[in-house]
C-alpha positions in Angstrom: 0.0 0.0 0.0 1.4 3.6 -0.8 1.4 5.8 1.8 0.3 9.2 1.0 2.9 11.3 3.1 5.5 11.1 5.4 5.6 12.4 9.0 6.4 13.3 12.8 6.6 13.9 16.3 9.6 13.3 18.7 8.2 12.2 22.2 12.0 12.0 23.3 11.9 16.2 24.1 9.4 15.6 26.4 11.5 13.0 28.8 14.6 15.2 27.5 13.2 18.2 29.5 11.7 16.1 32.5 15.1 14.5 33.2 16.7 18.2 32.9 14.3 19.5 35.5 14.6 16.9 38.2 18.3 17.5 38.0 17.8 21.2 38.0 15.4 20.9 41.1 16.3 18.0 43.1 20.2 17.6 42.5 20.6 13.8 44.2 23.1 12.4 46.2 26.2 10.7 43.9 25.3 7.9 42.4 27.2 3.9 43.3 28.9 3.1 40.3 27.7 1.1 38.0 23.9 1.4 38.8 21.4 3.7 37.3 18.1 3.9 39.0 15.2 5.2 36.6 11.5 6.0 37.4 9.0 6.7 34.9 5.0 7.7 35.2 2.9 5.3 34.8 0.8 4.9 31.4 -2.9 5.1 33.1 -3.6 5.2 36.8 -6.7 4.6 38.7 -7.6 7.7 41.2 -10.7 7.7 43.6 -12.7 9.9 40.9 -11.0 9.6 37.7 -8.4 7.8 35.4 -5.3 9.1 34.7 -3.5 8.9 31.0 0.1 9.6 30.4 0.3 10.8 26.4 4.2 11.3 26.1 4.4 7.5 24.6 2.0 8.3 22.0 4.4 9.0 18.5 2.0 11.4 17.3 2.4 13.6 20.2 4.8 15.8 17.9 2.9 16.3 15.0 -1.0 15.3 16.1 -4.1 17.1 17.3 -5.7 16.5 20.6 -8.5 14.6 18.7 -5.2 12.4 18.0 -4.4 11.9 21.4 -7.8 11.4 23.1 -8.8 8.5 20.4 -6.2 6.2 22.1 -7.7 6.6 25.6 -10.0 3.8 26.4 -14.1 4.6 26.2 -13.2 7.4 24.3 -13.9 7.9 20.6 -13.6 11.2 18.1 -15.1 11.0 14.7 -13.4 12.7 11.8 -15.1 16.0 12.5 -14.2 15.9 15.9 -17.0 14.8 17.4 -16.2 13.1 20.9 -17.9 10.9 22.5 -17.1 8.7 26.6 -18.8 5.5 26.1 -20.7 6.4 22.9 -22.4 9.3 24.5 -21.5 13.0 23.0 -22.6 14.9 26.4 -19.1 15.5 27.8 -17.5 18.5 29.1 -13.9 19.0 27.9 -11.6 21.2 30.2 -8.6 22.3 30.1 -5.9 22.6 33.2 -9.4 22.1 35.3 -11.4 25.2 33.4 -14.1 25.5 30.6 -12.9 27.4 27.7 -15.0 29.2 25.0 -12.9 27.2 22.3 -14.1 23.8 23.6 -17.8 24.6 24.2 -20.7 24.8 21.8 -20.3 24.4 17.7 -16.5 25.5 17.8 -15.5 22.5 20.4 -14.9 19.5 17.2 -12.9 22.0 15.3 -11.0 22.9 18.1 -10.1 19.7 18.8 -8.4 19.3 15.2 -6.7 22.4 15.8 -5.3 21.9 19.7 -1.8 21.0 19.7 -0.8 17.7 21.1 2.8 18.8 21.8 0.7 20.6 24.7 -0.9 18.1 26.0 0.8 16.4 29.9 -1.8 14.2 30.1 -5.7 13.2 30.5 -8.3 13.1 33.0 -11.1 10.9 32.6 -14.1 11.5 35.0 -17.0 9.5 34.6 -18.5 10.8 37.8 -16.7 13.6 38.3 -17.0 15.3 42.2 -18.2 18.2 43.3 -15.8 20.7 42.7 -16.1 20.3 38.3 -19.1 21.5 37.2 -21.9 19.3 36.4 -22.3 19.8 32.9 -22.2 16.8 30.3 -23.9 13.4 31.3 -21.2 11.4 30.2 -18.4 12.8 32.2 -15.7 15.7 32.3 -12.7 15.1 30.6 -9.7 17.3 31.6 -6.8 18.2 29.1 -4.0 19.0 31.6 -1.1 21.0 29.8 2.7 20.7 30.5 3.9 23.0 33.1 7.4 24.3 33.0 9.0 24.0 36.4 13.3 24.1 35.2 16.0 26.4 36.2 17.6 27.7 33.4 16.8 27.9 29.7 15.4 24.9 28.0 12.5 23.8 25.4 12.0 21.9 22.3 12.1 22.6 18.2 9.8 20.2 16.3 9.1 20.7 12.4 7.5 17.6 10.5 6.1 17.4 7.0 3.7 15.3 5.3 1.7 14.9 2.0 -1.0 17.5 0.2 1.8 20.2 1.7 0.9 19.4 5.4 3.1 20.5 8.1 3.8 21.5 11.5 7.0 23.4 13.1 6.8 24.3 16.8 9.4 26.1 19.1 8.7 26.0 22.8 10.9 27.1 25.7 11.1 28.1 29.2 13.4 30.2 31.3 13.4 30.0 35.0 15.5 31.9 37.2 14.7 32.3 41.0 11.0 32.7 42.2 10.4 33.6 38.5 9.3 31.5 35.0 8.9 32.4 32.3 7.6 30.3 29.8 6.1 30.2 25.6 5.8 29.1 22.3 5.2 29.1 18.5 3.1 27.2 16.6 2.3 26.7 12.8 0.2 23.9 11.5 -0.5 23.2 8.3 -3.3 20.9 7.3 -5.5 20.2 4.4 -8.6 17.5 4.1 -10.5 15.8 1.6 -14.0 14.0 2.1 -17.1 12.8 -0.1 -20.3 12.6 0.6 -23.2 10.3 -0.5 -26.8 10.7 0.7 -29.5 8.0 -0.8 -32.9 8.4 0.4 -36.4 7.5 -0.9 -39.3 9.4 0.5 -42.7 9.9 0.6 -44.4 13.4 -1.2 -46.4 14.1 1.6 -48.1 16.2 -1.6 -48.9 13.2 -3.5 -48.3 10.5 -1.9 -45.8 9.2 -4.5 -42.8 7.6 -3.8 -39.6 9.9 -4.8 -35.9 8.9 -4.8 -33.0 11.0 -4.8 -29.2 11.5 -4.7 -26.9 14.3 -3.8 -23.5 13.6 -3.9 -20.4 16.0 -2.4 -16.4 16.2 -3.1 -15.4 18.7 -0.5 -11.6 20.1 -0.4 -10.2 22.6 2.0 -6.6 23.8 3.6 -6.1 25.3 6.8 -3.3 27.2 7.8 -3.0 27.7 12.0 -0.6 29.7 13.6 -0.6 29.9 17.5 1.2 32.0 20.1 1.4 30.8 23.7 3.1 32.9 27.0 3.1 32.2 31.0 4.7 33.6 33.8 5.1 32.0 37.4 6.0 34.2 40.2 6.5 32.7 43.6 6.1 35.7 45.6 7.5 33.3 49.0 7.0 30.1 49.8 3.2 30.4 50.7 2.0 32.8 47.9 2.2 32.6 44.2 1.2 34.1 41.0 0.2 32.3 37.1 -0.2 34.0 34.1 -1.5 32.7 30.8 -2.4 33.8 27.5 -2.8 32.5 23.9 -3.8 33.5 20.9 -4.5 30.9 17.7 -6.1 31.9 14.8 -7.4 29.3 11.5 -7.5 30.7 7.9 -7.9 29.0 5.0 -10.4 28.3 1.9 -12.9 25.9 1.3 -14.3 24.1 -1.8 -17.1 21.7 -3.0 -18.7 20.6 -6.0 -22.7 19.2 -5.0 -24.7 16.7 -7.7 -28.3 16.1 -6.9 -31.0 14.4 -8.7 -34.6 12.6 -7.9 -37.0 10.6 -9.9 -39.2 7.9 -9.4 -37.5 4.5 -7.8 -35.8 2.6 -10.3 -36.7 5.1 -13.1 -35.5 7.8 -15.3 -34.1 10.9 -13.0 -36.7 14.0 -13.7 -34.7 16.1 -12.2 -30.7 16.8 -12.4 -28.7 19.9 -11.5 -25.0 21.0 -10.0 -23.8 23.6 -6.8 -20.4 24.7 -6.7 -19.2 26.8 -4.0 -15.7 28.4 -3.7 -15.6 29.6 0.5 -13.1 31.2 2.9 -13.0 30.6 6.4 -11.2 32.1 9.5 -11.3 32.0 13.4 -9.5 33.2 16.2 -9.3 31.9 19.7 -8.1 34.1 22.5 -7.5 33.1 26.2 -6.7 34.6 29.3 -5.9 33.4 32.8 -5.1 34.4 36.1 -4.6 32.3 38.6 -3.4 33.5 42.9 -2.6 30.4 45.3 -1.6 31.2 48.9 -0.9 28.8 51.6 -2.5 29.3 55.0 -1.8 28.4 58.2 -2.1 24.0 58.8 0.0 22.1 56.5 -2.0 21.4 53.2 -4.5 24.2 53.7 -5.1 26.4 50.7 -7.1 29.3 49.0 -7.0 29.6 44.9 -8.6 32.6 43.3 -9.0 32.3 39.5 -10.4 34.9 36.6 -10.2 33.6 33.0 -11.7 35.2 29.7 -11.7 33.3 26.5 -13.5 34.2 22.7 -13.9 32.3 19.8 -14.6 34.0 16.7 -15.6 32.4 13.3 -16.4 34.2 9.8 -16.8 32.4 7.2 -17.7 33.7 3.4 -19.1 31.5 0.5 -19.7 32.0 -3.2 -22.3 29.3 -5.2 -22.5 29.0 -9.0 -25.9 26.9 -9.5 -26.9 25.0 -12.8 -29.6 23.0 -13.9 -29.7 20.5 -16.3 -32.7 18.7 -16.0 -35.3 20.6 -16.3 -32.9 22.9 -18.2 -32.2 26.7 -16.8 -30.2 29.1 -16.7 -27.4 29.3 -14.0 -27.7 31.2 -10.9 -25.1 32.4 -8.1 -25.8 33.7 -4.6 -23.9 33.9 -1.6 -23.5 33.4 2.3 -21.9 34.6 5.1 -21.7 32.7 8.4 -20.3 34.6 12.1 -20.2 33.0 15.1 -18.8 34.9 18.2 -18.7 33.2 21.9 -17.5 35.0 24.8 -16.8 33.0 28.3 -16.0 34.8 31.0 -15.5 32.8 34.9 -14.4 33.7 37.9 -14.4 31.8 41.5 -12.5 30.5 44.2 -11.4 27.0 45.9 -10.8 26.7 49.1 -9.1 23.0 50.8 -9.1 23.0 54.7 -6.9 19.2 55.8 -7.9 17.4 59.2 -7.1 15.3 61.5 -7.4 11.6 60.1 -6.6 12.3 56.7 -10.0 14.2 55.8 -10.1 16.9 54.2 -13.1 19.4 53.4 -12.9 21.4 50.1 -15.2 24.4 49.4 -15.8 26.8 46.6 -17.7 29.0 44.2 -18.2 29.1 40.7 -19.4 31.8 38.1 -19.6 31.3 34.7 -20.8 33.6 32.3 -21.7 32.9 28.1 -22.1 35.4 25.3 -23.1 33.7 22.2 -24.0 36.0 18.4 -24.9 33.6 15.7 -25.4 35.9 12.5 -25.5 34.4 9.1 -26.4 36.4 5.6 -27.1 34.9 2.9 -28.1 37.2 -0.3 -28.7 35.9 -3.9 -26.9 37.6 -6.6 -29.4 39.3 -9.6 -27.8 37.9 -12.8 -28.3 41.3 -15.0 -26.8 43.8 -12.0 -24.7 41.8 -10.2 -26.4 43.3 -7.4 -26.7 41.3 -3.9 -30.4 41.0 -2.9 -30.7 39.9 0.6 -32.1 36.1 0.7 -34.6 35.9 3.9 -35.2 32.3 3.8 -31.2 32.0 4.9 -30.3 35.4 6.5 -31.2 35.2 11.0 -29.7 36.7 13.8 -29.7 34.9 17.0 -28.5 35.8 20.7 -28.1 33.6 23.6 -26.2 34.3 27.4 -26.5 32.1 30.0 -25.3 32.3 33.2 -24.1 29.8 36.0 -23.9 30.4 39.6 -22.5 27.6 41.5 -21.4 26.6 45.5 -20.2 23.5 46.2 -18.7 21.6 49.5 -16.9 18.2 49.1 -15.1 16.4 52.0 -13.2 13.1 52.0 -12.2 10.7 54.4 -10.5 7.6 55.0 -12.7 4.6 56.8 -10.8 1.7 57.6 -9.6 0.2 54.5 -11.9 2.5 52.5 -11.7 6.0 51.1 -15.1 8.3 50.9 -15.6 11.2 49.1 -18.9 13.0 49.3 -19.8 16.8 47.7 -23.0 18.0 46.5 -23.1 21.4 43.9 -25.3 23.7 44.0 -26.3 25.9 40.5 -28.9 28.1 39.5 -28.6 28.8 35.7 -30.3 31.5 33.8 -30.8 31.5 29.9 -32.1 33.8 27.7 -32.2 33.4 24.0 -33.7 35.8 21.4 -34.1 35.6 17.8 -34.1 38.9 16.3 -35.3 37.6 12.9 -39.1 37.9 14.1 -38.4 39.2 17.5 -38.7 35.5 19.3 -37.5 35.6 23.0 -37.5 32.3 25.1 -36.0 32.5 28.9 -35.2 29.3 31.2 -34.5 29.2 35.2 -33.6 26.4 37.5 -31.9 25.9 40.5 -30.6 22.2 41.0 -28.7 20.4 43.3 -26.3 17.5 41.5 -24.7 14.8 44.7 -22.0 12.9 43.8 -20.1 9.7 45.7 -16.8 8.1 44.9 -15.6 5.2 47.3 -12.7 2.9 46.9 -11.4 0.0 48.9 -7.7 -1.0 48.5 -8.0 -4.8 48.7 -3.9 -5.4 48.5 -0.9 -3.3 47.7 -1.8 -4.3 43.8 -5.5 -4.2 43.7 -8.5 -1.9 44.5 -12.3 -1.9 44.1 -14.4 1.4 43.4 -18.0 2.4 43.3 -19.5 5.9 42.5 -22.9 7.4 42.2 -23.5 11.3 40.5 -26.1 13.4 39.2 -25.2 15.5 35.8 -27.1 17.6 33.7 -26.7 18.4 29.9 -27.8 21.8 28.8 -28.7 22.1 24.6 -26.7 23.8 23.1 -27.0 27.2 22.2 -27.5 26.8 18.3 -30.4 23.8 19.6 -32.6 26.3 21.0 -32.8 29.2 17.5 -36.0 28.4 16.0 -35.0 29.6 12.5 -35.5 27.3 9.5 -31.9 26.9 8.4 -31.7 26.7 4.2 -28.4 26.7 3.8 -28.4 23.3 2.1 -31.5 23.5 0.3 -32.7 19.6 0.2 -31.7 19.5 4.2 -33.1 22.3 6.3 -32.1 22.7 9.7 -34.1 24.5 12.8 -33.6 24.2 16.5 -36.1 24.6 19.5 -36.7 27.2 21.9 -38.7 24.7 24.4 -35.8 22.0 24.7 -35.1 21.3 28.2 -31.9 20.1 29.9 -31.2 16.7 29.9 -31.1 15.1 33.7 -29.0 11.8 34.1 -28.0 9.5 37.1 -24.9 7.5 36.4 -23.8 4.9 38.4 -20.4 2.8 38.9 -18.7 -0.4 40.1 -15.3 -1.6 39.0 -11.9 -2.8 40.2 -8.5 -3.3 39.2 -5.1 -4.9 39.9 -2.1 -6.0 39.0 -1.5 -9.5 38.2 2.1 -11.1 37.3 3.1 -7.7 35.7 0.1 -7.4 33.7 -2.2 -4.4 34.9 -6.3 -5.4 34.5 -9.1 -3.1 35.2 -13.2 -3.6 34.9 -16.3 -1.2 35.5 -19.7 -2.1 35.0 -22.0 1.5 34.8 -25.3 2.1 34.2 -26.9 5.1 33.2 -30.7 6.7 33.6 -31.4 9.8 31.4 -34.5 12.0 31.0 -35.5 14.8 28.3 -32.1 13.5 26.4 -31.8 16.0 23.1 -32.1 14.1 19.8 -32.7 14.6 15.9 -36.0 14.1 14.4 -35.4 14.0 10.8 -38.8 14.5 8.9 -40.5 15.1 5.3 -41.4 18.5 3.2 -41.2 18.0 0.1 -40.2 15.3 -2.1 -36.5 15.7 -2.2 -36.6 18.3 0.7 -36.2 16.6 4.7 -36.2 18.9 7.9 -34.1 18.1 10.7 -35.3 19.5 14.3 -34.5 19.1 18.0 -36.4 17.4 20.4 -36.0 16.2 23.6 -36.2 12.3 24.4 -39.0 10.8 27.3 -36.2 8.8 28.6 -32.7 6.3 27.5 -31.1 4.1 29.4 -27.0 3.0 28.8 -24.9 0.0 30.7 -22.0 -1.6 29.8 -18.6 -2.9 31.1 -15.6 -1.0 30.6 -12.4 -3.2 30.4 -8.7 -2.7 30.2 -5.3 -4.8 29.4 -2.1 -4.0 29.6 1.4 -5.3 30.1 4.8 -6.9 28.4 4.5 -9.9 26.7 8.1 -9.9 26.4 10.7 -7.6 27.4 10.7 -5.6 24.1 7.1 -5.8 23.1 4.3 -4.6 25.6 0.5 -4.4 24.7 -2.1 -2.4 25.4 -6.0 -3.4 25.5 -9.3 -1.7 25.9 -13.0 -2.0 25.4 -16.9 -0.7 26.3 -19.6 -3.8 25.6 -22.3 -1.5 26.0 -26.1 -1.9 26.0 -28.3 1.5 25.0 -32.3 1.7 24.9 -34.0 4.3 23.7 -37.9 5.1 24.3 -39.3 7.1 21.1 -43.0 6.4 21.9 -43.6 10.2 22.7 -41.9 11.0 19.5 -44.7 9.2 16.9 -42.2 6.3 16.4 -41.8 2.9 17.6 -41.4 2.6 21.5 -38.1 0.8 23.1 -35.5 0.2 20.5 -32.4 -1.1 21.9 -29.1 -2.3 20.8 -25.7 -4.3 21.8 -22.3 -3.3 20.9 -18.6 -3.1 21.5 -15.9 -0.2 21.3 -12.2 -1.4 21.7 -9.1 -0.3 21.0 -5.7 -2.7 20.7 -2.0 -1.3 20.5 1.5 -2.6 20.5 5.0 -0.9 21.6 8.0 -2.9 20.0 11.4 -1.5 20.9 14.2 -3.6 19.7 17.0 -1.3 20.8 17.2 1.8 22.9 17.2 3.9 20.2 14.4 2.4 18.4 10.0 2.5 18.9 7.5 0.6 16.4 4.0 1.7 17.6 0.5 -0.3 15.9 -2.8 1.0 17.1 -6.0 -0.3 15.9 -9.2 0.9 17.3 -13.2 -0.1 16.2 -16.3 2.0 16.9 -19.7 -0.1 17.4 -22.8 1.3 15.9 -24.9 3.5 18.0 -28.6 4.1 18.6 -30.5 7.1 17.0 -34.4 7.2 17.9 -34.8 6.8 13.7 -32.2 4.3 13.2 -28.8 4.3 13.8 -25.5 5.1 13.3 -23.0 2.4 11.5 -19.6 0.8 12.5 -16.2 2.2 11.6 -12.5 1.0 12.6 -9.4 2.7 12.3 -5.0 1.8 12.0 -2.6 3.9 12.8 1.7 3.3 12.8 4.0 4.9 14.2 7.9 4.6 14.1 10.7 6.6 16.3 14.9 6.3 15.6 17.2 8.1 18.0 19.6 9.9 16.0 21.6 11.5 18.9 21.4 12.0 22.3 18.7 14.4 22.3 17.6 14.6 18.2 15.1 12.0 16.9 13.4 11.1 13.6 9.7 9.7 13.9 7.2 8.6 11.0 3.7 8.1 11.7 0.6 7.1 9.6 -2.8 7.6 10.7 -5.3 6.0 9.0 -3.5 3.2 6.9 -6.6 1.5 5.8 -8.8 5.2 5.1 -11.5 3.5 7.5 -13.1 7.1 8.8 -16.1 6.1 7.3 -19.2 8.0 8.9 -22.8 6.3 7.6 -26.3 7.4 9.0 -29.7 4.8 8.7 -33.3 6.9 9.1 -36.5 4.2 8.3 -39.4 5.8 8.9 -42.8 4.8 7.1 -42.5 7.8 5.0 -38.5 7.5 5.1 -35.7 5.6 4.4 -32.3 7.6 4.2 -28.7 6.3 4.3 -26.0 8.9 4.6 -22.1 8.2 4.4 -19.5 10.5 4.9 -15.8 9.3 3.8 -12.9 11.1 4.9 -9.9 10.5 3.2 -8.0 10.0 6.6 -4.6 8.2 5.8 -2.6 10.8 6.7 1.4 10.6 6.7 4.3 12.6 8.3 7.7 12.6 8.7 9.1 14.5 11.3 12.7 15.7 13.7 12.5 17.1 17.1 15.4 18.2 19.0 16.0 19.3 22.9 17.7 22.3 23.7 18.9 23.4 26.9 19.1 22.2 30.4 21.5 20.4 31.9 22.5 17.0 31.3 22.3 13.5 33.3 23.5 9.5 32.5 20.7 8.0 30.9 20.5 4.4 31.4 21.2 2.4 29.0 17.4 1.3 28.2 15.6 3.9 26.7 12.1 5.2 28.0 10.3 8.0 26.7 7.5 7.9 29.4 7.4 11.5 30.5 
């Protein structure tokens, strides 16, 4: 098979610039000759209210994304648009260094995720039931992208540049500089990346006109490049021992342009097509990402007691600008061109405090507040173009302006303790949220307030030095999101309208846990059985207008239900080769009664994911990754199957330059494909994105002083 690229990453500058630090900061005592003592993190650890993923072994930590990363982490999945879902469901809040950010929150979060550098990325935190202190938003869970955190004396950092096929690549430079109670820290980013899918949407439908049966095609070949620059600066001032200062800020901006050439046509089933014609758009696109954050910690008086005050501020702005040239051949006409503009603004501002008091015993009580405010402007303009002036004449069918804020108040109070051979930690949060949405087009307001309280447990018993058993119980919530709640008939692809609903209500879930793990023989095993309870779950009712024409809405589900087991594998089969193993057999069950379909539908799967580490010399890594995603449940049908490959290969050149090549996607298996059967409906759409993508890559550590290395090599940061 030909690979379509070459590529990169060099995982070595992150254990490069640990090693410096610890020698920096904790000199050690001289060492017996002849014997080297290492220590390295461990790949996933099991906490008392989350799991814990090192990334630094992942090859495509250079030149990947964080949806690059976070597809290797077990239960978790991200689809080619960067859609991600914990356990197959989408509800999950993504953080990052323990915060929401306006990047990672609405319609902007899956193209965020394709843009969010995995160079950044420490490591994960996966929090199926998450306690008290994250906010309760997202039924599936909270997952918490914790960021590297420069803590060296001295000047040090990394230079990455790695190159691939279609004119992809990516160069970084990142350094830090600490002297005394000061550091300093920063980097520069540019990412170059360019995609390819095809779309193919098959449907035969009922005229709800005539009652005739119609069938029809519309076929897509999209193109686009991105180019992404980003700009990154801290500063960490110890002011003494007890009290210290963090600054952040980053800025990250996406341009690039955007093409696609659209074929649809419809006739009876079987017959002669009655009706042909062509849409080509040529389309610009550009956002910008800003984020700011302040962060105070001071010490108090008993040992482990604390205060942290925070204030962050982060935008995400979109504009994008498309031109359409339509012709029809069948009925014959002549061509037409109009035009659309898209904007999407989102402002998140939060600000609160955390307070941890330790007592006697080993408990300790943690205390805080939360506000979170959201500014969301959705205004798109569309305007078809008069083919004898050239004059723009605004098109209302497309053209809306929508506003939604919401705000979040919360207080929350957790405390922990240890009971025997157990561990407890109880909290309960307390929120009142306020929404208020108004579409200007038509002058449509809609308003929602509720105050909730959301419990959560976590409990673990250490059975052995080597093996542990948890159990944990939380309420969550999943608010719609703000697009979900604008009325407005969306025409922007005319045979598949679009509208949201300003009566959807928040999704309330229970989610429950048991599992265990332990350590047998040097392999490391973990199992959780879960089971989840939702109410007014928000879904997509897809329904017929016309005879080519469907219209997808929002609606809330009566009630779904999830279980499953969650299991995990991992180990050395033999001193060079080690394995990882992963999987979610889930059940779901959905009841669309209320909706006007069919009552409990149900269905059995399994998620897993499989990877091998072969290193044959110190200097040399093979990695081979395969991962499969089950198909899911929609109340109309479902969602098929898809299954991925990815390689990866590292050579140390020197002592701190490396060489990697990586290919995601050997096979090209990022196949998305959508079943709807109704009576008056049967609708299969695939989306194929040409994944297999290829780079070739050097990184290189600068800085820092140097230490021995033993003589195995171990890039686990």
């Amino acid at each position: 098979m030909t690979l379509r690229g070459c590529a990169s990453a060099a995982a070595l500058a992150a254990v490069s610039l640990l090693a410096h630090a610890a020698a920096a900061a904790d000199p050690s005592p001289p060492a017996v000759e002849g014997v080297v003592v290492t220590a390295a993190r461990q790949k996933a650890q099991v906490l008392l209210d989350r799991r814990v993923y090192s990334v630094g072994t992942d090859l495509r930590s250079g030149s990947g994304t964080a949806a690059d990363i976070l597809s290797t982490i077990p239960s978790v999945d991200v689809d080619p648009d960067g859609l991600i879902t914990l356990r197959g469901d989408p509800n999950v809040t993504i953080l990052v260094d323990g915060k929401p950010s306006a990047q990672f929150s609405g319609a902007a979060r899956g193209l965020s995720l394709l843009q969010f550098s995995a160079r950044d990325i420490d490591r994960i935190e996966v929090m199926s039931n998450p306690p008290a202190q994250y906010r309760a938003e997202g039924a599936a869970g909270v997952i918490n992208i914790v960021t590297h955190r420069h803590r060296q004396a001295g000047l040090s950092g990394t230079a990455d540049a790695s190159l691939g096929d279609k004119r992809r690549f990516v160069a970084a430079l990142n350094g830090a500089y600490g002297v005394g109670r000061l550091q300093l820290s920063g980097g520069v980013t540019l990412r170059q990346d360019a995609k390819e899918r095809q779309v193919d949407d098959r449907r035969t439908a009922v005229d709800p006109t005539t009652g005739a049966r119609v069938a029809s095609q519309e076929t897509i070949d999209e193109h686009f490049k991105r180019l992404i620059p980003l700009v990154k600066v801290g500063l960490d001032y110890a002011f003494s021992d007890s009290r210290s200062l963090s600054l952040s800020l980053s800025h990250r901006e996406l341009t690039g342009d955007r093409f696609f050439g659209q074929n649809d046509r419809s006739g009876p089933p079987g017959g002669a097509a009655t009706s042909r014609s062509d849409r080509h758009s040529q389309g610009h696109e550009w956002s910008v990402d800003n984020a700011q954050n302040l962060r105070f910690a001071q010490k108090l008086w008993r040992p482990g007691e604390s205060l942290d005050l925070f204030v962050q501020r982060s935008d995400t702005r979109e504009r994008e600008r498309y031109a359409y040239l339509n012709t029809a051949a069948l009925p014959a006409g002549p061509p037409s061109r109009d035009t659309l503009r898209l904007s999407l603004d989102l402002v998140t501002v939060e600000a609160g405090a955390d307070y941890v008091l330790p007592m006697a015993g080993g408990r300790t009580l943690k205390v805080g507040y939360d506000f979170e405010g959201n500014a969301n402007r959705f205004d798109n303009a569309g305007a078809n173009i008069d083919p004898v002036t050239g004059a723009a004449v605004d098109n209302p069918a497309i053209t809306s302006h929508f506003r939604y804020h919401q705000q979040v108040s919360a207080a929350y109070g957790q405390f922990e303790t240890p009971l025997g051979a157990w561990t407890v930690q109880s909290g309960v949060r307390l929120e009142q949220t306020d929404i208020h949405t108004r579409l200007l087009t038509g002058g449509v307001d809609g308003a929602q307030h509720y105050f909730r309280a959301y419990p959560s447990l976590n409990v673990t018993r250490r059975l052995s030095d080597d093996a542990r058993l948890t159990l944990s119980v939380s309420r969550r919530i999943t608010r719609p999101d703000p697009q979900a709640l604008n009325p407005f008939i969306d025409s922007q692809d005319t045979r598949n309208l679009r509208a949201g609903s300003a009566g959807l209500l928040p999704q309330d879930t229970w989610s429950y846990e048991i599992g265990g793990g332990a350590s047998v023989a040097g392999q490391t095993l973990g199992l959780t059985g879960y089971y989840r309870f939702n109410r007014d779950s928000v879904t997509d009712v897809t329904r017929v207008i016309s005879a080519d024409v469907v219209l997808v809405t929002k609606t809330n589900l009566p009630r779904s239900k999830a279980a499953g087991l969650d299991f995990t594998a991992g180990g050395r089969l033999v001193p060079q080769l080690s394995y990882s193993l992963s999987g979610n057999l889930f059940w779901t069950q959905i009841d669309a009664s209320g909706l006007g379909f069919s009552g409990l539908r149900e269905t059995l799967g399994l998620n897993a994911k499989a990877s091998l580490d072969y290193r044959p010399t110190g200097a040399d890594t093979a990695q081979l990754s395969f991962t499969r995603t089950d198909r899911r449940l929609t109340p109309q049908g479902f969602v098929s199957a898809s299954n991925q490959v990815n390689l990866g290969y590292r050579r140390r050149l020197w002592r701190d330059l490396s060489a990697v090549v990586t290919v995601t996607d050997l096979f090209d298996g990022q196949r998305f494909e959508r079943i709807v059967t109704t009576p008056t409906l049967q609708d299969r759409y695939t989306r194929h994105q040409f994944g297999r993508v290829g780079y070739f890559g050097l990184s290189y550590v600068l800085g820092g002083p140097k230490k021995p290395r033993a003589s195995g090599f171990d890039y686990d940061p």
